[in-house]
C-alpha positions in Angstrom: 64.3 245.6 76.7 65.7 243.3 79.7 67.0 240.0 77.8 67.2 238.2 81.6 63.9 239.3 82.2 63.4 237.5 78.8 65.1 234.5 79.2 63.7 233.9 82.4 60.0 234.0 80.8 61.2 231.6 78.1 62.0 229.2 80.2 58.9 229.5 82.4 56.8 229.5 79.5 58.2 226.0 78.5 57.5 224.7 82.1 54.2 225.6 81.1 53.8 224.5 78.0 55.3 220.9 79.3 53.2 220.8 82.6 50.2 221.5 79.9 51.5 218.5 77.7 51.3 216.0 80.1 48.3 217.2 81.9 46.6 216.6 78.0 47.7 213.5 77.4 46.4 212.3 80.7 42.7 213.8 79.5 42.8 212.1 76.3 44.0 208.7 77.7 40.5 208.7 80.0 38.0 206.4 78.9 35.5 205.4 81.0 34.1 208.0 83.8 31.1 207.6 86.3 30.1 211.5 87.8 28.5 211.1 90.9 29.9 210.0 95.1 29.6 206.5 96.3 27.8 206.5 99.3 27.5 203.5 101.9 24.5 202.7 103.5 24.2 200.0 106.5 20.8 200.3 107.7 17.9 197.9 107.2 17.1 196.3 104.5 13.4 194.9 104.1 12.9 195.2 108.2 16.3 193.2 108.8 19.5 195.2 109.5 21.9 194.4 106.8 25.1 191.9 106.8 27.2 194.0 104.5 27.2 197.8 104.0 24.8 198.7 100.9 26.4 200.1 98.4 25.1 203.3 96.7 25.9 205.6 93.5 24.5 208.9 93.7 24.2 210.7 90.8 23.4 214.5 90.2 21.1 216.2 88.2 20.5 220.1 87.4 16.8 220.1 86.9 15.6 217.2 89.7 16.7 215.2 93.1 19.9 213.3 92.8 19.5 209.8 91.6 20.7 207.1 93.6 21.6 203.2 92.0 22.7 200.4 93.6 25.7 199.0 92.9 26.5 195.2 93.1 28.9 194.0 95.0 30.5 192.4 91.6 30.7 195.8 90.1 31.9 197.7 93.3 35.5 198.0 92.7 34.8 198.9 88.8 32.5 201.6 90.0 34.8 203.0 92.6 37.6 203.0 89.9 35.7 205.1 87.1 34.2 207.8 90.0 37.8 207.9 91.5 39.1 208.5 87.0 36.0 211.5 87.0 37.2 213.0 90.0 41.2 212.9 88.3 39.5 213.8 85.0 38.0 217.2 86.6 41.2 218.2 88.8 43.1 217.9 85.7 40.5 220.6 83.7 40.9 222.9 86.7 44.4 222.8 86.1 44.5 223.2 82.8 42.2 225.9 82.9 44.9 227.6 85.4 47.7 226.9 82.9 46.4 228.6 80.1 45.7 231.7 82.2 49.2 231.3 83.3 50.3 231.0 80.1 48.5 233.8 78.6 49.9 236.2 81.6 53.7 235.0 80.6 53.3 235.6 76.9 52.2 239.1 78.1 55.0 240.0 80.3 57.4 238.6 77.6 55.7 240.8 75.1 56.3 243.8 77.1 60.1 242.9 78.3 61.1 242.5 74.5 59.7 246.0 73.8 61.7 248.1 72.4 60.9 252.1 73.2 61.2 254.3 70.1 63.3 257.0 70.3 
């Protein structure tokens, strides 16, 4: 048994667990989400090269071609702001996902450095 050893893995382990608080309160506070990349698109529009960039939301899908709407130029900022919160959203599983393995492989090396050898 090495009590520093321990200790240290204690206090790690509430890192963790604090890290993993926050990270799930941000998840749950999400509430609107757009998947898919904005694109831009500047070229012609009905034979006549366009005044303003275009601007596109492509979307993906597992069993056909991407799907592409336009966005209005009203709704541009809204749009960028919920694909920009699904990007956030997504980092924040990875990390999560990451914590818990981290978190599983400290509860492990506590278990074995509060062992206690028989005999």
């Amino acid at each position: 048994m090495r009590p520093e050893h321990a200790s240290a893995l204690r206090k790690k382990l509430g890192e963790l667990r604090a890290e993993r608080g926050r990270i799930e309160e941000e998840l749950l506070s999400a509430r609107r989400l757009i998947r898919g990349s904005l694109v831009e698109q500047s070229g012609l529009a009905g034979g006549k090269q366009r005044r303003t960039p275009a601007l596109y939301l492509y979307v993906p899908r597992t069993h056909a071609r991407n799907r592409s709407h336009y966005v209005r130029q009203e709704d541009a900022e809204r749009v960028r702001r919920d694909v920009e919160a699904y990007r956030r959203y997504r980092g924040q599983l990875r990390r999560l996902r990451i914590l818990a393995r981290e978190v599983v492989t400290a509860f492990e090396a506590l278990g074995r450095s509060v062992e206690v050898p028989l005999g």
